[in-house]
MOPAC internal coordinates of N, CA, C and O (Angstrom, degrees):
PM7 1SCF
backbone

  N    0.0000 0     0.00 0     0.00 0    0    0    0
  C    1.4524 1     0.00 0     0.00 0    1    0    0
  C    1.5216 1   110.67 1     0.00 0    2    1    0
  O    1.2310 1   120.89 1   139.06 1    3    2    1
  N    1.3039 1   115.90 1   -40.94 1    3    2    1
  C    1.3443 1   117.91 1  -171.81 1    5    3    2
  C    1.6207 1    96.98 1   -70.16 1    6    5    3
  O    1.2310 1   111.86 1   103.91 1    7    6    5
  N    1.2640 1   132.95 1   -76.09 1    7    6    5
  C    1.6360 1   134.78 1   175.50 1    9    7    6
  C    1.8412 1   104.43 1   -22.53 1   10    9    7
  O    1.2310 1   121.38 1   154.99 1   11   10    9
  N    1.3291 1   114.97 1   -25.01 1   11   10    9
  C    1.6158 1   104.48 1   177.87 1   13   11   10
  C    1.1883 1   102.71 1   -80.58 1   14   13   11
  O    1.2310 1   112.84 1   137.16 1   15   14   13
  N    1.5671 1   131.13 1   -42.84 1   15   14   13
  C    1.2713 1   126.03 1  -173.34 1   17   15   14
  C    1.9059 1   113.23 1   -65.90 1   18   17   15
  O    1.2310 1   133.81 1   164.25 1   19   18   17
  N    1.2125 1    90.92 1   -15.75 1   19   18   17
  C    1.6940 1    83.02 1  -169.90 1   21   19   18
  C    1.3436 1    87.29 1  -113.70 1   22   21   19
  O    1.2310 1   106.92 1  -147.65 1   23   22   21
  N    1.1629 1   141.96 1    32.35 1   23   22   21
  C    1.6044 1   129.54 1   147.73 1   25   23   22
  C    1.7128 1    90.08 1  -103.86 1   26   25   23
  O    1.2310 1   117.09 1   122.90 1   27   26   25
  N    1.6504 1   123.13 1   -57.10 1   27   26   25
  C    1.0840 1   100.15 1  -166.39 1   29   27   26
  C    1.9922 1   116.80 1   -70.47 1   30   29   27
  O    1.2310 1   122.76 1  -177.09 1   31   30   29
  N    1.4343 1   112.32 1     2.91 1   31   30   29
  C    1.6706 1    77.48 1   166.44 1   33   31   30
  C    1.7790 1    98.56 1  -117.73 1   34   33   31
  O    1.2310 1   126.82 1  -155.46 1   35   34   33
  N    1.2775 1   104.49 1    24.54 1   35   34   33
  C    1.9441 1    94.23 1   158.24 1   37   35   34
  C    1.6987 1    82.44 1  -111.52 1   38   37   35
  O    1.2310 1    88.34 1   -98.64 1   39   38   37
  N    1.0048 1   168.71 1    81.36 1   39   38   37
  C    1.5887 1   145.10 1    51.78 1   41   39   38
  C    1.8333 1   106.02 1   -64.06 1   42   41   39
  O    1.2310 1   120.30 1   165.60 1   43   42   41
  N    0.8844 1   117.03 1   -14.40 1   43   42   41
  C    1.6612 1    95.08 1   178.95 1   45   43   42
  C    1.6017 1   115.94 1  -105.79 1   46   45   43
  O    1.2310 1   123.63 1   162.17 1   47   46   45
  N    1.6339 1   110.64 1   -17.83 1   47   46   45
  C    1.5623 1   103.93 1   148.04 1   49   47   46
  C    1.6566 1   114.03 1   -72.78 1   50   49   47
  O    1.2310 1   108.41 1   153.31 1   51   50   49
  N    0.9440 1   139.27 1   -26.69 1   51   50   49
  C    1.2689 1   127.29 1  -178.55 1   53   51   50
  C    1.4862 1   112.43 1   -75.32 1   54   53   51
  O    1.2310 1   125.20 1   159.19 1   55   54   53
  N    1.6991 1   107.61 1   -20.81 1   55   54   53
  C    1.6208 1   106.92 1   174.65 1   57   55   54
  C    1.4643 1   103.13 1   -69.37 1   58   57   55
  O    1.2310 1   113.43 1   136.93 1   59   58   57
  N    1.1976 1   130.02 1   -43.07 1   59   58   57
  C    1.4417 1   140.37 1  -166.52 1   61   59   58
  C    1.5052 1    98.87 1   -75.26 1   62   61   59
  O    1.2310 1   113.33 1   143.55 1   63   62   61
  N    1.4748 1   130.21 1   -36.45 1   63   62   61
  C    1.4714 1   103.99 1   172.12 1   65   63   62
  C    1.2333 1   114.96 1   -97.94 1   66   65   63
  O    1.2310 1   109.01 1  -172.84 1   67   66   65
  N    1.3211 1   138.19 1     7.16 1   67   66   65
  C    1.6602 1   141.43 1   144.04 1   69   67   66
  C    1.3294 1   106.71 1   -46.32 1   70   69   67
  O    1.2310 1   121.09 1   125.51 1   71   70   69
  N    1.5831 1   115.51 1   -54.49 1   71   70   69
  C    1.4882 1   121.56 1  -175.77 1   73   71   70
  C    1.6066 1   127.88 1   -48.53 1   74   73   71
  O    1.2310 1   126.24 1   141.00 1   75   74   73
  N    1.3224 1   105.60 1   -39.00 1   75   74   73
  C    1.3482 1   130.14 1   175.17 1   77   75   74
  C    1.0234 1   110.66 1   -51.37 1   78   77   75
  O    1.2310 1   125.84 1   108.41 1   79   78   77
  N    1.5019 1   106.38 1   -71.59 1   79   78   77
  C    1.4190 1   124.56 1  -164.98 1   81   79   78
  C    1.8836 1   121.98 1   -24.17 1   82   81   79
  O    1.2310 1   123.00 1   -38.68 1   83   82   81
  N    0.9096 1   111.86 1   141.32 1   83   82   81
  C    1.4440 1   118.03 1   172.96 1   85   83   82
  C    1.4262 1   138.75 1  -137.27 1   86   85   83
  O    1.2310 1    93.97 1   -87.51 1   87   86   85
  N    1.1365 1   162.60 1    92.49 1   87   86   85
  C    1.0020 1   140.56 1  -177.49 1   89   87   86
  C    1.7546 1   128.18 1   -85.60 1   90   89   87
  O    1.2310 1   119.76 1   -29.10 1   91   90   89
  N    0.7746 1   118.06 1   150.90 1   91   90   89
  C    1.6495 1   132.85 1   167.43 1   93   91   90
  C    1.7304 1   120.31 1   -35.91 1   94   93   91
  O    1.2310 1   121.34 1   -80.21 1   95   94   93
  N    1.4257 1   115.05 1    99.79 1   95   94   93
  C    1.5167 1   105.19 1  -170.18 1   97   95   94
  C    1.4490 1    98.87 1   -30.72 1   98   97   95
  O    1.2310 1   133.68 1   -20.30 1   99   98   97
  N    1.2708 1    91.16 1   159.70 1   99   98   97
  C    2.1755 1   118.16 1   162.27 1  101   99   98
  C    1.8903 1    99.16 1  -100.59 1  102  101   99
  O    1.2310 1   136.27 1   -55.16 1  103  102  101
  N    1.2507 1    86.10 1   124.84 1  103  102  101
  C    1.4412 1   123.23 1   175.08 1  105  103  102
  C    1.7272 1   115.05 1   -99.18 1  106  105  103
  O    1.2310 1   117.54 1   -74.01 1  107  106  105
  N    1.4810 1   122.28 1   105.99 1  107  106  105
  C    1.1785 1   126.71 1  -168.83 1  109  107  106
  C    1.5765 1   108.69 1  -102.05 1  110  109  107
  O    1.2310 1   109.95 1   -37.77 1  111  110  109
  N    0.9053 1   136.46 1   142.23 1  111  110  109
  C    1.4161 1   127.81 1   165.36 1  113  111  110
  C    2.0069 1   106.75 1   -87.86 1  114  113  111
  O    1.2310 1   122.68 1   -16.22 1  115  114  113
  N    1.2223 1   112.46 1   163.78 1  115  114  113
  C    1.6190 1   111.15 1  -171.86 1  117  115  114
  C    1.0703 1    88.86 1   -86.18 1  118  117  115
  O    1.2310 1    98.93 1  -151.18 1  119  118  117
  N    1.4780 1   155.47 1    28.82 1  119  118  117
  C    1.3154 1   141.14 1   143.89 1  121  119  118
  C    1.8813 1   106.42 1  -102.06 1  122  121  119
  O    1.2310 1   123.88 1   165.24 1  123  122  121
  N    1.1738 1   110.16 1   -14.76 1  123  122  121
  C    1.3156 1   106.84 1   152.08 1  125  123  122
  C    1.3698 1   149.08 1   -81.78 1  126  125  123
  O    1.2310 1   128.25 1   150.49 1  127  126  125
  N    1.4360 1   101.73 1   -29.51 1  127  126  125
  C    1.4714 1   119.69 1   140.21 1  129  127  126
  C    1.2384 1   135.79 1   -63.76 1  130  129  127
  O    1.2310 1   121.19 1   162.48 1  131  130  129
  N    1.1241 1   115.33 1   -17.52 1  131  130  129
  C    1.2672 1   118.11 1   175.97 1  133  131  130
  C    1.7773 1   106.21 1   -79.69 1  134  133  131
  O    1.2310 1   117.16 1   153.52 1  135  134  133
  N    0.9326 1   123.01 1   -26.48 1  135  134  133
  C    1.3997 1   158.53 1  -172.33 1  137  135  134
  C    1.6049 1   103.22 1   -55.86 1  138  137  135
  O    1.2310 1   131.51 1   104.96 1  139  138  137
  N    1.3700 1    95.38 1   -75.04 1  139  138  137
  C    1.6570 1   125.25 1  -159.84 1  141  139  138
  C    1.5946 1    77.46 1   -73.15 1  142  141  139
  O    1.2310 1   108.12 1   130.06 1  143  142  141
  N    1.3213 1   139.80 1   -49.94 1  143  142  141
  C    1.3277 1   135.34 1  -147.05 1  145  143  142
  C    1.7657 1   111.60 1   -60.73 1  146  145  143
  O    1.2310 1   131.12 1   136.36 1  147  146  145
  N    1.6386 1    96.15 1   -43.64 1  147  146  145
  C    1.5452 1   119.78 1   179.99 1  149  147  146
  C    1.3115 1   146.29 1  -109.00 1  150  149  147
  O    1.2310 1   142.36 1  -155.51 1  151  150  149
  N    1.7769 1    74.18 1    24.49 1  151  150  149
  C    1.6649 1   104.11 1   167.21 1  153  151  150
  C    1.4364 1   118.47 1   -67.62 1  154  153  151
  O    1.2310 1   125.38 1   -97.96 1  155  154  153
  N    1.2143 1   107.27 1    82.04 1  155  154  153
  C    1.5366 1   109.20 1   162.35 1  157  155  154
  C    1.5797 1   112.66 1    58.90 1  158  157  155
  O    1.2310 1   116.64 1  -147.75 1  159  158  157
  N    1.2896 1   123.99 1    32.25 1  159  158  157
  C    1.4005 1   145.55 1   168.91 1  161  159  158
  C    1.4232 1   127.49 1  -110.93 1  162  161  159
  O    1.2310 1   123.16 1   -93.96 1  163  162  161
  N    1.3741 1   111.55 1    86.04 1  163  162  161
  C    1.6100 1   114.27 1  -170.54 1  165  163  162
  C    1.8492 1   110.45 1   -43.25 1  166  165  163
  O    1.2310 1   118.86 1   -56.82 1  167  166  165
  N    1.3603 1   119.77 1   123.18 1  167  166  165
  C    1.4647 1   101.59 1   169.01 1  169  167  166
  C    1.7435 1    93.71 1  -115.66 1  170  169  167
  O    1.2310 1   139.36 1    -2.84 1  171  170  169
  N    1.8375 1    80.07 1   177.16 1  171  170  169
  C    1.6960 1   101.30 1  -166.76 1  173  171  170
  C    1.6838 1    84.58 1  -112.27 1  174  173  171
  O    1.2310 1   121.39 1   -17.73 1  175  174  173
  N    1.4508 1   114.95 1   162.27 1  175  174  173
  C    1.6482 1   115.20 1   131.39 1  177  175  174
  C    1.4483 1   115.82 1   -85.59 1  178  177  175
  O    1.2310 1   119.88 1   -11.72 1  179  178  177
  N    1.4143 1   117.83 1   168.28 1  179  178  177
  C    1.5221 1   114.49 1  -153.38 1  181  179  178
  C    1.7370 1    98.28 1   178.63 1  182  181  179
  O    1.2310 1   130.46 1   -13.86 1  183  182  181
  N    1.4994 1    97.42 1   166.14 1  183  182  181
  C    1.4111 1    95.73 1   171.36 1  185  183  182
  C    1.6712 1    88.80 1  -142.58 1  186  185  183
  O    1.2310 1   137.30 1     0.87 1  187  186  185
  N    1.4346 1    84.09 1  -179.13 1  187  186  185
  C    1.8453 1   109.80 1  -162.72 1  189  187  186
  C    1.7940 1    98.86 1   -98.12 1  190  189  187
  O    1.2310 1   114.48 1   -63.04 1  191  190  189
  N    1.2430 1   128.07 1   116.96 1  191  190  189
  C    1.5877 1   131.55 1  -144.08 1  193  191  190
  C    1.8103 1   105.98 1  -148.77 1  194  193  191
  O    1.2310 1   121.07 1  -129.16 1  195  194  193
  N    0.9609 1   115.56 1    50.84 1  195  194  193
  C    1.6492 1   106.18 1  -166.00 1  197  195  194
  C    1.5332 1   104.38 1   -52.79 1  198  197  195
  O    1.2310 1   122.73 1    -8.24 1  199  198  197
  N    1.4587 1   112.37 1   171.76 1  199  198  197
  C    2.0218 1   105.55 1  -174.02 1  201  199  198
  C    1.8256 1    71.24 1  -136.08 1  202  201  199
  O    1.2310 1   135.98 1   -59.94 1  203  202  201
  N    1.8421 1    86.67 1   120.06 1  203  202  201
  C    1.7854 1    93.79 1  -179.90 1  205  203  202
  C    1.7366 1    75.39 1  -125.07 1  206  205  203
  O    1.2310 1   133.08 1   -27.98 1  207  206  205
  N    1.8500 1    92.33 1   152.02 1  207  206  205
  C    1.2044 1   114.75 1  -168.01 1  209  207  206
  C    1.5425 1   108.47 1  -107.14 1  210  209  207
  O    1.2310 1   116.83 1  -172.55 1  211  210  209
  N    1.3168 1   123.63 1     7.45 1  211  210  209
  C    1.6130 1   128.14 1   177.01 1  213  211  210
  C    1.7008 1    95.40 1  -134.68 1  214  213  211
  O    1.2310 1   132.29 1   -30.62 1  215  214  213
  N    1.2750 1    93.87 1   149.38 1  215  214  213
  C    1.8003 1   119.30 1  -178.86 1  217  215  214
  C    1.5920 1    91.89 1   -76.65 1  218  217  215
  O    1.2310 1   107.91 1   144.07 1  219  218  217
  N    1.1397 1   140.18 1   -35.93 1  219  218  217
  C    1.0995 1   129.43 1  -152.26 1  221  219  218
  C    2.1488 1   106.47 1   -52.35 1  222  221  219
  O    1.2310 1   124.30 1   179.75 1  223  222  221
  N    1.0822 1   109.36 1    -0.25 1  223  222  221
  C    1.5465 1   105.43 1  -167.48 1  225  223  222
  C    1.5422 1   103.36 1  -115.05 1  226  225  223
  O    1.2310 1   128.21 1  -165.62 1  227  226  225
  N    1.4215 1   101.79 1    14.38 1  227  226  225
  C    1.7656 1    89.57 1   164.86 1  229  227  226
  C    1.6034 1   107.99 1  -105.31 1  230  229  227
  O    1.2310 1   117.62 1  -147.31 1  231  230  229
  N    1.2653 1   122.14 1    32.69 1  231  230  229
  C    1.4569 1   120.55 1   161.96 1  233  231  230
  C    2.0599 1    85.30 1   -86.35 1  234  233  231
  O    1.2310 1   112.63 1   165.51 1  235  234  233
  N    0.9558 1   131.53 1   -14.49 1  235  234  233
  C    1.7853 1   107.50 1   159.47 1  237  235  234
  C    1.2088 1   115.97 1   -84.02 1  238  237  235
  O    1.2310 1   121.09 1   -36.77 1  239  238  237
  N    1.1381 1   115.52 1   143.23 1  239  238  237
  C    1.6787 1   146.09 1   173.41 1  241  239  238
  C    1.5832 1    97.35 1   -45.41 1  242  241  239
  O    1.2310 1   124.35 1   126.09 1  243  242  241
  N    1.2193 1   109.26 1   -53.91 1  243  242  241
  C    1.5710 1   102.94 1  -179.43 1  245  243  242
  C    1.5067 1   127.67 1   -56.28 1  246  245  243
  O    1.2310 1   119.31 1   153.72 1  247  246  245
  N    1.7390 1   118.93 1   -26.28 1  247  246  245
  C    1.2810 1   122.74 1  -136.13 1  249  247  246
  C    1.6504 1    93.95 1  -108.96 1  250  249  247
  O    1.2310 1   124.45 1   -11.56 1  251  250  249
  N    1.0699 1   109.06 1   168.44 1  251  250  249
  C    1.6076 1   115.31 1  -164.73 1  253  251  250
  C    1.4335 1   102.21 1   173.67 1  254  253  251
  O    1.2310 1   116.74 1   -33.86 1  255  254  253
  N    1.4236 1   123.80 1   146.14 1  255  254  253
  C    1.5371 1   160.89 1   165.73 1  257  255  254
  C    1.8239 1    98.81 1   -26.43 1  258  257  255
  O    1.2310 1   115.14 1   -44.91 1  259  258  257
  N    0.9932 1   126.83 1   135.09 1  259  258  257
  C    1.5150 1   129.68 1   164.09 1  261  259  258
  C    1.5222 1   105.00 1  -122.76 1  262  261  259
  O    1.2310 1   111.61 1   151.34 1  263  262  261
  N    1.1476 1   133.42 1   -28.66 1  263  262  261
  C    1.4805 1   114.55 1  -165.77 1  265  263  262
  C    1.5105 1   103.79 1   144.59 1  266  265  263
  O    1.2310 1   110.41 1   -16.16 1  267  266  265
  N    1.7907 1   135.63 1   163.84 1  267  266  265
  C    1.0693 1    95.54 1   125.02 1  269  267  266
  C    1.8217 1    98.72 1    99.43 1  270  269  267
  O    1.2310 1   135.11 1   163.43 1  271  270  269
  N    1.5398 1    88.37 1   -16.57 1  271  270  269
  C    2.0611 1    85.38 1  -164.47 1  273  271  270
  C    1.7766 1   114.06 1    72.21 1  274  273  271
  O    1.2310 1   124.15 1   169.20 1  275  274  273
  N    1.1458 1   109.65 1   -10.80 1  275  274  273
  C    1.4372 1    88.36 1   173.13 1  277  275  274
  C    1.6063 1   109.33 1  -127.93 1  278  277  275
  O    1.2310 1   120.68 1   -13.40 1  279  278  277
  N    1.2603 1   116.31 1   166.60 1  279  278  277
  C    1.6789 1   139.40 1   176.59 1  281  279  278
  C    1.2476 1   117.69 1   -94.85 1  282  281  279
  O    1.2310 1   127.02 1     3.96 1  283  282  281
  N    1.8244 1   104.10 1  -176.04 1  283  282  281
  C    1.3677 1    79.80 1  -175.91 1  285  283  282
  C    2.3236 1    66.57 1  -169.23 1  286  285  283
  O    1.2310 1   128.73 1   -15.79 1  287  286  285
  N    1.5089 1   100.79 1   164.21 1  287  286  285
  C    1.1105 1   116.65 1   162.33 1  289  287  286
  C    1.2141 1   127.77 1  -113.14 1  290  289  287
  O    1.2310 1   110.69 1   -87.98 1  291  290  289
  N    1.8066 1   135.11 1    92.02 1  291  290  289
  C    1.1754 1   146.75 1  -165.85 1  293  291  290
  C    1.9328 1   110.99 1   -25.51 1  294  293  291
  O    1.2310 1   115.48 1   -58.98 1  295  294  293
  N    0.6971 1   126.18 1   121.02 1  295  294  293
  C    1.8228 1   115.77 1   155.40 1  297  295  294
  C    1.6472 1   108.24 1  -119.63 1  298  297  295
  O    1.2310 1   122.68 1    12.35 1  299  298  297
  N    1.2694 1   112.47 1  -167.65 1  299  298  297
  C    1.4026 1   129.33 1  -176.61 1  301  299  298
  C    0.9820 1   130.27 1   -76.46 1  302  301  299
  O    1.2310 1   116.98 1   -30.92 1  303  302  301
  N    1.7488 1   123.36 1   149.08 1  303  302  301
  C    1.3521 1   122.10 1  -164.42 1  305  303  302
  C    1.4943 1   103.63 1   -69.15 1  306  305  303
  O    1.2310 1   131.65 1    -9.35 1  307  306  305
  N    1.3144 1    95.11 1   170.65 1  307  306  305
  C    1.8464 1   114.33 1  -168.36 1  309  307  306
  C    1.1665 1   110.98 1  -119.06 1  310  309  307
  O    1.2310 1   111.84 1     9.07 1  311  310  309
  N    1.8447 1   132.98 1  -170.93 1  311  310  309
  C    1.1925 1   106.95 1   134.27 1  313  311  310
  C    1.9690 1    59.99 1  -140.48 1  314  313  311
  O    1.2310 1   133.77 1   -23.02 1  315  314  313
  N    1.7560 1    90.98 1   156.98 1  315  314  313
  C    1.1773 1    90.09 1   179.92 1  317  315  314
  C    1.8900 1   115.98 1  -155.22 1  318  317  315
  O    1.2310 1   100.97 1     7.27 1  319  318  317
  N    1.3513 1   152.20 1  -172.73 1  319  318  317
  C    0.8909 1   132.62 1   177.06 1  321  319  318
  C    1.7760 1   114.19 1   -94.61 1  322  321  319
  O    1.2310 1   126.66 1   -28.02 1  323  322  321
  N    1.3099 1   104.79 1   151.98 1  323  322  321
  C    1.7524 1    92.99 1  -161.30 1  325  323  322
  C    1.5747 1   114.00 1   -46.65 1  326  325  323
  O    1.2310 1   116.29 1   151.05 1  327  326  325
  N    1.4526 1   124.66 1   -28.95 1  327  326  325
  C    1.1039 1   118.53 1  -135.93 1  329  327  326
  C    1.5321 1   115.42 1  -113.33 1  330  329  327
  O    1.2310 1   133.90 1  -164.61 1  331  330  329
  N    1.9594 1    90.73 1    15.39 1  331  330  329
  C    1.4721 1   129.56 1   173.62 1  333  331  330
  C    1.2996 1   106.42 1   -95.00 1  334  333  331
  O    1.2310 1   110.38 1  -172.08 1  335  334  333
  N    1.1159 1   135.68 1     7.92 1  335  334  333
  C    1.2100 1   131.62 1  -157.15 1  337  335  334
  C    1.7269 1    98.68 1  -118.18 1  338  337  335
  O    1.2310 1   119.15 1   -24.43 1  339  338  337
  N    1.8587 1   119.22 1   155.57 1  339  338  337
  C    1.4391 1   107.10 1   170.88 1  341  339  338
  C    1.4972 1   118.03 1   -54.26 1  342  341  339
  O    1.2310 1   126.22 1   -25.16 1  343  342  341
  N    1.4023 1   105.65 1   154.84 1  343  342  341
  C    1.3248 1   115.36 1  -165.28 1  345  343  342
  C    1.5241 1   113.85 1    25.91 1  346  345  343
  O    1.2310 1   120.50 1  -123.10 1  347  346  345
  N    1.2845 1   116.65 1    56.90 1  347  346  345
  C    1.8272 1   112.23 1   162.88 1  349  347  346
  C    1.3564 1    92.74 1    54.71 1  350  349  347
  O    1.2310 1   106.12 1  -135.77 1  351  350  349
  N    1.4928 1   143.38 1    44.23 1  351  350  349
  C    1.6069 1   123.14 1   171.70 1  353  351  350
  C    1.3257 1   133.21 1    98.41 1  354  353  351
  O    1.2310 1   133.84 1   164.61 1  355  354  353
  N    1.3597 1    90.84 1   -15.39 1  355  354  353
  C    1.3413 1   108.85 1   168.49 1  357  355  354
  C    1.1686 1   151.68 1   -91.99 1  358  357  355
  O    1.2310 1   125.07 1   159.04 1  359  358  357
  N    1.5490 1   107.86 1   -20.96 1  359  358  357
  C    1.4443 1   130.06 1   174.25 1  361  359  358
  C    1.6185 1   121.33 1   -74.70 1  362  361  359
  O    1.2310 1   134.29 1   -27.79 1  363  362  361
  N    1.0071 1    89.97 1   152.21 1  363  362  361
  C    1.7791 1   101.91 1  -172.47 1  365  363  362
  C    1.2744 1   121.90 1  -111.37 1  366  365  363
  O    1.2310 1    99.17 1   -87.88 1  367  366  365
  N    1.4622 1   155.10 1    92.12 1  367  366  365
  C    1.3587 1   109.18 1  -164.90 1  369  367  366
  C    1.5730 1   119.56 1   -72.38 1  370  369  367
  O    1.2310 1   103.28 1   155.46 1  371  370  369
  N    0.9261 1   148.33 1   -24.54 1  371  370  369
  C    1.4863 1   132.31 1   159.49 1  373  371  370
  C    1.3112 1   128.40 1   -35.95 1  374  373  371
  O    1.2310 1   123.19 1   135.52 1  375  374  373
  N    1.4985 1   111.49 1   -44.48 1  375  374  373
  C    1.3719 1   128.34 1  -169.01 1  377  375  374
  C    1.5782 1   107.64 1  -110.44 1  378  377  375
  O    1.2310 1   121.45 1    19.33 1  379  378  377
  N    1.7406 1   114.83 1  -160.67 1  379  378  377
  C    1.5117 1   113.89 1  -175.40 1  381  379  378
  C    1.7856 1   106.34 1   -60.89 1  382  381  379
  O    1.2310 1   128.50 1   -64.55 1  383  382  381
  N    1.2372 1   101.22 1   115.45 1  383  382  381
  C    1.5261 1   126.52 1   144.57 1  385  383  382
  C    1.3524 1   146.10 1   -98.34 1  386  385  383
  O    1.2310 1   115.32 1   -27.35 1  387  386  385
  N    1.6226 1   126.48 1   152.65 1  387  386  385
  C    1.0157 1   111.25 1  -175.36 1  389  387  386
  C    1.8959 1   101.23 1   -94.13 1  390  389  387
  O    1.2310 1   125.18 1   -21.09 1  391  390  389
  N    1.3205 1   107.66 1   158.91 1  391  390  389
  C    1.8202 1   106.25 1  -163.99 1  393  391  390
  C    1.8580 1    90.32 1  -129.21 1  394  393  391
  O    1.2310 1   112.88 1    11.53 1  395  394  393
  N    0.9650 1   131.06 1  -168.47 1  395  394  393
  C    1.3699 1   157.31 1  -116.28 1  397  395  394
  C    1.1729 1    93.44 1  -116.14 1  398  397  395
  O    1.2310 1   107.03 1   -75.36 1  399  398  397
  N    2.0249 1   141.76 1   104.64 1  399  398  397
  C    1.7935 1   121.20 1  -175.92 1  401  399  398
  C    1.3454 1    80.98 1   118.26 1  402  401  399
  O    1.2310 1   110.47 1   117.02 1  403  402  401
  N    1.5942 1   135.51 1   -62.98 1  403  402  401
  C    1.5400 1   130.51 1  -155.07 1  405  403  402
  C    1.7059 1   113.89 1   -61.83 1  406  405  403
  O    1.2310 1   114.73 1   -19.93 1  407  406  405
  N    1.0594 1   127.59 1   160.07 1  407  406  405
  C    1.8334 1   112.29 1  -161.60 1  409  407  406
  C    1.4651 1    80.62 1  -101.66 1  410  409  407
  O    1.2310 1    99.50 1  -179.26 1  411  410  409
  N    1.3004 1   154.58 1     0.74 1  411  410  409
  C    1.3959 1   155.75 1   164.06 1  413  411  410
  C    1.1362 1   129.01 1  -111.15 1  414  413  411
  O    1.2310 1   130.46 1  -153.75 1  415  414  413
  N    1.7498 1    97.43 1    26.25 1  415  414  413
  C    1.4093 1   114.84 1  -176.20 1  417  415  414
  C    1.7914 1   105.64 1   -77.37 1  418  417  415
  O    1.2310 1   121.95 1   -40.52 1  419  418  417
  N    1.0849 1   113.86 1   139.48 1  419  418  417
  C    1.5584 1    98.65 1   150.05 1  421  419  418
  C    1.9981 1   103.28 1  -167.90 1  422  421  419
  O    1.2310 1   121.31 1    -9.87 1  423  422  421
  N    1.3107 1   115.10 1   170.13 1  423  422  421
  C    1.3385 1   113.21 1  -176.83 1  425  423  422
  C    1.4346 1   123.46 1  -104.26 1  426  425  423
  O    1.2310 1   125.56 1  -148.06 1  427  426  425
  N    1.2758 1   106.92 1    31.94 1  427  426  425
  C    1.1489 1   151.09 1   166.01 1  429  427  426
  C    1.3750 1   143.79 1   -85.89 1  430  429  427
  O    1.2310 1   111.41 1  -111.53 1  431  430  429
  N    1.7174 1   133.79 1    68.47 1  431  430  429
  C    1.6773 1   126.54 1  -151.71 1  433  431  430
  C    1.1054 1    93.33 1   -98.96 1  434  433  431
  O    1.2310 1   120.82 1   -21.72 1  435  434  433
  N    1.4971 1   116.03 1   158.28 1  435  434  433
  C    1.7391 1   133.42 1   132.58 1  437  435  434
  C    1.0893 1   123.75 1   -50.58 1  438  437  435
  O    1.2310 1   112.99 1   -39.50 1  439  438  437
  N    1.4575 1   130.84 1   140.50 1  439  438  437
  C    1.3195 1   116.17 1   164.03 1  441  439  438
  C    1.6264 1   110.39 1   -86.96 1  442  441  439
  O    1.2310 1   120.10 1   180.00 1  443  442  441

């Protein structure tokens, strides 16, 4: 009985100094990132496309009709991995899209 008590509180000091523990951020140089970025990850070009479900957001200059009954407010091109994109690559905004709730949602298209 006693050997249980002293295994179980050297596993619960050893949880407490796991906890502690820390290491020193990782420092990348942009030729290392660039690296990690194009590791074997197909990307798309793309732009930034949210699918908003009320008109109320075409009082902006940016915003305009996609399809579908809903809008959307334009942002900036991307480059991104395919499977970041609406519906995984598939979405259109004119046509079938994925919208806001969908597990292949994102505000994110392919061109």
């Amino acid at each position: 009985m006693n050997a249980m008590i002293k295994i179980g509180l050297a596993a619960a000091m050893a949880s407490f100094v796991a906890v502690g523990a820390q290491a020193d951020p990782i420092a990348l140089s942009d030729a290392q990132m660039d690296a990690v970025a194009a590791a074997g990850v197909e990307t798309v070009d793309g732009f930034v496309c949210p699918v908003i479900t009320t008109e109320n957001v075409l009082h902006s200059p940016r915003a305009g009709a996609i399809g579908e009954g809903h809008y959307t407010i334009g942002g900036p091109d991307v480059s991104v991995p395919l499977h970041a994109t609406n519906g995984d690559g598939a979405g259109t905004p004119p046509g079938p899209h994925s919208q806001p709730g969908d597990t292949d949602y994102t505000a994110i298209w392919a061109r």
